[in-house]
N, C-alpha and C positions, 0 to 999 in steps of 0.2 A: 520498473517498480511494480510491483501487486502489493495486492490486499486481500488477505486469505482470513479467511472465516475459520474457527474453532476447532472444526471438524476436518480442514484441511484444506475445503474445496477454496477454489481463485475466482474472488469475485470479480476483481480489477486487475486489468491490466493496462498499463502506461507506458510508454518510453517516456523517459527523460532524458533532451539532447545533454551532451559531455559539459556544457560551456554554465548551464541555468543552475540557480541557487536554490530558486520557488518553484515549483509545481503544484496548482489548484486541483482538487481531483471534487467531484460532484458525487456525496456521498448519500444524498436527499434521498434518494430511493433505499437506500439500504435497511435495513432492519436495527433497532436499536440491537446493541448488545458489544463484543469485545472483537476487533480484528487485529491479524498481526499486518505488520507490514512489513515487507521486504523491498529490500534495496539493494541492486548489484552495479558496480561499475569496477569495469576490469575483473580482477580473481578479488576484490575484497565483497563481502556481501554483509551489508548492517542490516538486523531485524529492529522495529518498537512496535508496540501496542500503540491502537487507535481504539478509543471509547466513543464511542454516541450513542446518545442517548435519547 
């Protein structure tokens, strides 16, 4: 998993084991404004928007 900021750079980075449904990620330090987040497992890769505010 990451979490990529606007401009591109990766602010986060996670694994997430194959098996877990939840993943908590600590975003408190971050900057308000828009991330994307990326998700890969296997060849599929889902992106969504993260908003904080």
């Amino acid at each position: 998993m990451e979490l990529i900021d606007l401009f591109g750079k990766i602010i986060v980075v996670e694994q997430i084991p194959p098996w877990s449904q939840l993943k908590n990620v600590d975003i408190s330090e971050l900057s308000s404004g828009i991330y994307i987040l990326k998700i890969r497992w296997g060849n599929n890769v889902v992106y969504g928007k993260v908003m904080k505010e």
